[in-house]
ChimeraX commands (.cxc) that place a marker at each C-alpha (Angstrom):
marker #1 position -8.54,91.41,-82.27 radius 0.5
marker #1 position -9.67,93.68,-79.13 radius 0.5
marker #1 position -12.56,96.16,-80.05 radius 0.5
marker #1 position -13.63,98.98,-77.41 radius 0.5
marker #1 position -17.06,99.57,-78.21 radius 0.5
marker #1 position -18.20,103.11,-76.54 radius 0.5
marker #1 position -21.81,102.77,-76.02 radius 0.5
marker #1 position -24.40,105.34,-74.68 radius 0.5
marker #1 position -27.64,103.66,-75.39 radius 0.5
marker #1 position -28.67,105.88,-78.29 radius 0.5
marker #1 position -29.74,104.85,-81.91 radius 0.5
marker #1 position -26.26,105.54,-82.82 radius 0.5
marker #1 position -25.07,103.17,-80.24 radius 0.5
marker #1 position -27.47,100.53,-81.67 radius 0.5
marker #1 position -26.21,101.18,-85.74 radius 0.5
marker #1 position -22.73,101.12,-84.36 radius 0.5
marker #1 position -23.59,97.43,-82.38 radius 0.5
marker #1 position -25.40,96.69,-86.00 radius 0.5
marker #1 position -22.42,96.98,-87.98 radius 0.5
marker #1 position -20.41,94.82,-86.01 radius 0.5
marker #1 position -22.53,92.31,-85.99 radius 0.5
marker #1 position -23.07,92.06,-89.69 radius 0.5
marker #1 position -19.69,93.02,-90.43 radius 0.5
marker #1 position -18.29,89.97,-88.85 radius 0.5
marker #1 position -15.13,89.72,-90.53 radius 0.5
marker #1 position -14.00,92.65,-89.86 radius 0.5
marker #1 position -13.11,92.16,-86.10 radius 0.5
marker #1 position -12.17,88.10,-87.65 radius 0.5
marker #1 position -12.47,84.74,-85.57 radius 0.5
marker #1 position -11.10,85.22,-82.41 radius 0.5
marker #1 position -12.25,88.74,-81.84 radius 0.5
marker #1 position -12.98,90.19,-78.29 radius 0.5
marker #1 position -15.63,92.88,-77.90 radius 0.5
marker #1 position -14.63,95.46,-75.01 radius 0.5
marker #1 position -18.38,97.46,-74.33 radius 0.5
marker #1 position -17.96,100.39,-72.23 radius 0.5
marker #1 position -20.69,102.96,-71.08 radius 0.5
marker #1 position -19.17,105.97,-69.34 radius 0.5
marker #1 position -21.42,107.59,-67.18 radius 0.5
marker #1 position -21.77,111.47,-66.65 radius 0.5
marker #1 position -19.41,112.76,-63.46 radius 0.5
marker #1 position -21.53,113.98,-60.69 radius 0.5
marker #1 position -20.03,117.35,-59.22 radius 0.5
marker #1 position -18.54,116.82,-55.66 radius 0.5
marker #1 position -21.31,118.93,-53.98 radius 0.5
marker #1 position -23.59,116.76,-54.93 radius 0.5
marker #1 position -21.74,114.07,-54.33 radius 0.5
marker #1 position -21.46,115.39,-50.66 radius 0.5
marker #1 position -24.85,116.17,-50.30 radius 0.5
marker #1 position -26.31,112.42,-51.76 radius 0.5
marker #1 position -24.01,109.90,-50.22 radius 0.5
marker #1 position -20.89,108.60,-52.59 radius 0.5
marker #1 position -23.31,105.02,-52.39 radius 0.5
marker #1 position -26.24,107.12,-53.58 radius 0.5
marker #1 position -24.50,108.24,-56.50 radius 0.5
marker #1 position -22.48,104.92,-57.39 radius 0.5
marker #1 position -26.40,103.44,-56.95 radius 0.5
marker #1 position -27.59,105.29,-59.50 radius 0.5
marker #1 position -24.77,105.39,-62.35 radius 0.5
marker #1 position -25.19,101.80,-62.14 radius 0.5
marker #1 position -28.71,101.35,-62.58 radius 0.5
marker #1 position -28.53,104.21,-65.64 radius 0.5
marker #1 position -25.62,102.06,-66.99 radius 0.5
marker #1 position -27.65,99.14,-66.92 radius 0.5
marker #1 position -29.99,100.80,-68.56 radius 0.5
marker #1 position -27.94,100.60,-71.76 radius 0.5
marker #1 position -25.57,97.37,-71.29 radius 0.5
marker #1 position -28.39,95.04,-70.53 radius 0.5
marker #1 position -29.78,95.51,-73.76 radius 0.5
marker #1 position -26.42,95.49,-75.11 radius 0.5
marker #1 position -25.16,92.23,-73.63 radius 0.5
marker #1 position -28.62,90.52,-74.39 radius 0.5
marker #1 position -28.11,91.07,-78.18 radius 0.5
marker #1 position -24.52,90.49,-77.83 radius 0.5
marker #1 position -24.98,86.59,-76.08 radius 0.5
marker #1 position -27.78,86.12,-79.09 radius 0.5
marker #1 position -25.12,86.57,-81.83 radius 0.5
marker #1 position -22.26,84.67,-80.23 radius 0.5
marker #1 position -20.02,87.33,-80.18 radius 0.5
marker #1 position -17.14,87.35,-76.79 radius 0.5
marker #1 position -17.72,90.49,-74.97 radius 0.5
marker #1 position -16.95,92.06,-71.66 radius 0.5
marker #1 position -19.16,95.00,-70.30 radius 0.5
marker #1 position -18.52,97.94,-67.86 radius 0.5
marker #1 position -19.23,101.39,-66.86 radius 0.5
marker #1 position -17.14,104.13,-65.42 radius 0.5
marker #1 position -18.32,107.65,-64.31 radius 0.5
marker #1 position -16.22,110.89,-65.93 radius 0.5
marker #1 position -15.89,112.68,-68.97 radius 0.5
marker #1 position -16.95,110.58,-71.87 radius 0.5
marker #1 position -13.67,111.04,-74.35 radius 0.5
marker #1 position -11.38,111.12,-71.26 radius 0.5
marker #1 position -12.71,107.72,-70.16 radius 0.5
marker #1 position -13.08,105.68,-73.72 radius 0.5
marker #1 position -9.18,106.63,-74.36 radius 0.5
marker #1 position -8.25,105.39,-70.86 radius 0.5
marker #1 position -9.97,102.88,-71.92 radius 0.5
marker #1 position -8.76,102.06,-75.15 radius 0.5
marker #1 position -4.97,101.92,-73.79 radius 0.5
marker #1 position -6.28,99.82,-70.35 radius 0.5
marker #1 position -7.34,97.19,-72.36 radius 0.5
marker #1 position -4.91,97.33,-75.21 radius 0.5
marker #1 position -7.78,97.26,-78.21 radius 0.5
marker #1 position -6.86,97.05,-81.21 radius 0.5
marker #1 position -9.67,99.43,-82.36 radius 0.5
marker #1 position -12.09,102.04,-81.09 radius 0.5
marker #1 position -15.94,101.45,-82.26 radius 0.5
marker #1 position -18.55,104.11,-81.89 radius 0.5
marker #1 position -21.57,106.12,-82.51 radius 0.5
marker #1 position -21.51,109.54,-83.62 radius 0.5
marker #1 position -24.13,112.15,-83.51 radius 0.5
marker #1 position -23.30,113.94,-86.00 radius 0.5
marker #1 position -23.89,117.41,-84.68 radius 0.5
marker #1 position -23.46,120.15,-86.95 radius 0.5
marker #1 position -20.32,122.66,-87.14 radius 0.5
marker #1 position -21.92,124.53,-84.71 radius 0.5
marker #1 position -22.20,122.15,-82.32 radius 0.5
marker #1 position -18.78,120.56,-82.37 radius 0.5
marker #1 position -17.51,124.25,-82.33 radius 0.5
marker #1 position -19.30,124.85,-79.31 radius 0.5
marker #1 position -19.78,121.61,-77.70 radius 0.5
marker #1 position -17.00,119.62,-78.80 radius 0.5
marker #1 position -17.06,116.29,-79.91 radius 0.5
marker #1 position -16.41,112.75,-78.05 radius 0.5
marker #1 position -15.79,111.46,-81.13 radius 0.5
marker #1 position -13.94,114.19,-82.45 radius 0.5
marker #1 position -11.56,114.02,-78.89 radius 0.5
marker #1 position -11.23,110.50,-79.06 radius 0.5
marker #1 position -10.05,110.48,-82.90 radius 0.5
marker #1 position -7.56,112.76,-82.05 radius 0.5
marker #1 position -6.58,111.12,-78.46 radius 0.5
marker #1 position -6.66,107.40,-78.81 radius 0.5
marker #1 position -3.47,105.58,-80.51 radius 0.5
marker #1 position -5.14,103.21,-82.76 radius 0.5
marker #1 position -7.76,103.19,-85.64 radius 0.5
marker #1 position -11.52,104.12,-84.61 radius 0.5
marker #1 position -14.60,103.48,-86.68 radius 0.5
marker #1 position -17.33,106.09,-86.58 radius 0.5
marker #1 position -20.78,104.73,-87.63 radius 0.5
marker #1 position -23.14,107.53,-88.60 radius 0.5
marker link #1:1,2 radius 0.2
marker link #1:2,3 radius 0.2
marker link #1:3,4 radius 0.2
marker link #1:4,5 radius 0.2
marker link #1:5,6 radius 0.2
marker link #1:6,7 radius 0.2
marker link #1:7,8 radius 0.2
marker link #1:8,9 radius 0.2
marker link #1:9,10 radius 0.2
marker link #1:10,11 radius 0.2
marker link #1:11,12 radius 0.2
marker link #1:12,13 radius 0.2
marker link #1:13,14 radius 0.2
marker link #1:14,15 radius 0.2
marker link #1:15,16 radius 0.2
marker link #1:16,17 radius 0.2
marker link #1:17,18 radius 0.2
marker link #1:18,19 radius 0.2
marker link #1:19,20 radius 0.2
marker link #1:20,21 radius 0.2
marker link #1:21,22 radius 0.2
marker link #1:22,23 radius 0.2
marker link #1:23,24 radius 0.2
marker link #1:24,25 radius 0.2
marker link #1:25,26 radius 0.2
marker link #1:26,27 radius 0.2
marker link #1:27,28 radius 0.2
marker link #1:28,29 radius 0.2
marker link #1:29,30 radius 0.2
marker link #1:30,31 radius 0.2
marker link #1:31,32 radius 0.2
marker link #1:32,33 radius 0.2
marker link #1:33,34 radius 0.2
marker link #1:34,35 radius 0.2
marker link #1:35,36 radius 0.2
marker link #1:36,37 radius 0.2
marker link #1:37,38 radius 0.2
marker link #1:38,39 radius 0.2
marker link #1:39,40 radius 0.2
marker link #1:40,41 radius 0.2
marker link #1:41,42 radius 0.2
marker link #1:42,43 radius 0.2
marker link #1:43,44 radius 0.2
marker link #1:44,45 radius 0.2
marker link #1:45,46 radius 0.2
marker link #1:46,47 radius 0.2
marker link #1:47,48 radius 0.2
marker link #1:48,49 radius 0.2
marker link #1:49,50 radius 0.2
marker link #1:50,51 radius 0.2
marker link #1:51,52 radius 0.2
marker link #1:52,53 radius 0.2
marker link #1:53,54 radius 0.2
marker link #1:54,55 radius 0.2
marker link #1:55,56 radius 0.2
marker link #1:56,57 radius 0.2
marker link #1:57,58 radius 0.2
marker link #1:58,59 radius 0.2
marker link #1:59,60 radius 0.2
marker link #1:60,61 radius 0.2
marker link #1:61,62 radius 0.2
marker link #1:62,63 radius 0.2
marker link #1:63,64 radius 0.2
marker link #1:64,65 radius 0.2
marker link #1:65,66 radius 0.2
marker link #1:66,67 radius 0.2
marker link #1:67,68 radius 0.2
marker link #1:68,69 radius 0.2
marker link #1:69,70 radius 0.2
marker link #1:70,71 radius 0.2
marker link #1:71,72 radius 0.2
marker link #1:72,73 radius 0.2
marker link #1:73,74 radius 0.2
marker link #1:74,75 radius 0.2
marker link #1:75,76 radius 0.2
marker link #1:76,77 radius 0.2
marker link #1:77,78 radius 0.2
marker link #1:78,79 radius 0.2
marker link #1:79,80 radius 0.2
marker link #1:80,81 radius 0.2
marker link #1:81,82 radius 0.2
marker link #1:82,83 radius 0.2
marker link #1:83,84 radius 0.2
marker link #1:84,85 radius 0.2
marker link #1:85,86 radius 0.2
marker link #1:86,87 radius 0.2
marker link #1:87,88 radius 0.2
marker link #1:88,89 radius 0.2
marker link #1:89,90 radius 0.2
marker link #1:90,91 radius 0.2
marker link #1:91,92 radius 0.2
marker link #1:92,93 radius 0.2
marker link #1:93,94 radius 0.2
marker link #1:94,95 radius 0.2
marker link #1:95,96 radius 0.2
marker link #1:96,97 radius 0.2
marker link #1:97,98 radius 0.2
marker link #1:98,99 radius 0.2
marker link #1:99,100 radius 0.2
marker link #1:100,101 radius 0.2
marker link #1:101,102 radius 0.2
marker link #1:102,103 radius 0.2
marker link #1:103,104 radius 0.2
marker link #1:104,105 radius 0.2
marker link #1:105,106 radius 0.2
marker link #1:106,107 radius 0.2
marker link #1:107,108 radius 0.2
marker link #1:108,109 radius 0.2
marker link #1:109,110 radius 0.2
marker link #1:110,111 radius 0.2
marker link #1:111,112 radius 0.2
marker link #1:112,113 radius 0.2
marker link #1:113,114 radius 0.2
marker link #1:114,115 radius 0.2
marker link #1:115,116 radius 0.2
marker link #1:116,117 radius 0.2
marker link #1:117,118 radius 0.2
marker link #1:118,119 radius 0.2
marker link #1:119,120 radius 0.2
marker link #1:120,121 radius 0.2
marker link #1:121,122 radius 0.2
marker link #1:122,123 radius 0.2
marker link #1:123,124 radius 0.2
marker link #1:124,125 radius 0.2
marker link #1:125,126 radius 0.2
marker link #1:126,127 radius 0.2
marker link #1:127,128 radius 0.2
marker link #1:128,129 radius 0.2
marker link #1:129,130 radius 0.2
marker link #1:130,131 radius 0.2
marker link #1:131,132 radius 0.2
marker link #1:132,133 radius 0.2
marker link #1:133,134 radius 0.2
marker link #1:134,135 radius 0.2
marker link #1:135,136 radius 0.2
marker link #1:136,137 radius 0.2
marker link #1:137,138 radius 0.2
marker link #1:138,139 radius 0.2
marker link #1:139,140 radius 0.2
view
């Protein structure tokens, strides 16, 4: 089994990364972890004005930021993983990502943010529920 793993390096990433790894069986034997960090877009102006090298620079140290930590715990447990970042819209990118790599399965963090907030704000998870073509798992 393929699992996309959305992570953004807060303590909901980290109880979502805790529940797979004590919930074993439920990705089975030969499971595959996909671990994607998707990075905020930077507008073209500034884009322009920094350098595109300056910006790729930086989304890659902030990415490693959270997938070091990540892959570190991941190579401790002996679980088979792959890691990358992308830059964009965070829903966008996990459901490109989800169909790229043909997962079987959509793991991720939520927040939690009130009504208000998803009214307002909107919700990754809520887009990528609604977007993605297979099951996803929302750990609270």
């Amino acid at each position: 089994m393929r699992v996309l793993l959305a992570v953004d390096g807060s303590k909901f990433t980290k109880k979502a990364l805790a529940f797979l790894a004590t919930h074993e069986t439920l990705m089975g034997p030969d499971a595959e972890l996909v671990v994607l960090n998707v990075q905020p877009a930077v507008s073209p102006r500034v884009k322009t004005m920094l350098g595109a090298a300056t910006v790729r620079a930086w989304h890659q140290e902030e990415a490693e930021k959270v997938l070091l930590p990540i892959e570190r715990f991941l190579k401790r447990h002996n679980i088979t993983f792959s890691a990358s970042w992308v830059a964009g819209s965070a829903a966008l990118q996990i459901v490109q990502a989800a169909k790229r790599e043909k997962v079987h399965m959509v793991v991720m963090g939520t927040h939690g943010h009130g009504l208000l907030g998803r009214a307002l704000l909107g919700s990754v998870a809520q887009r990528v529920v609604a977007d993605v073509d297979v099951p996803v798992l929302l750990v609270k």
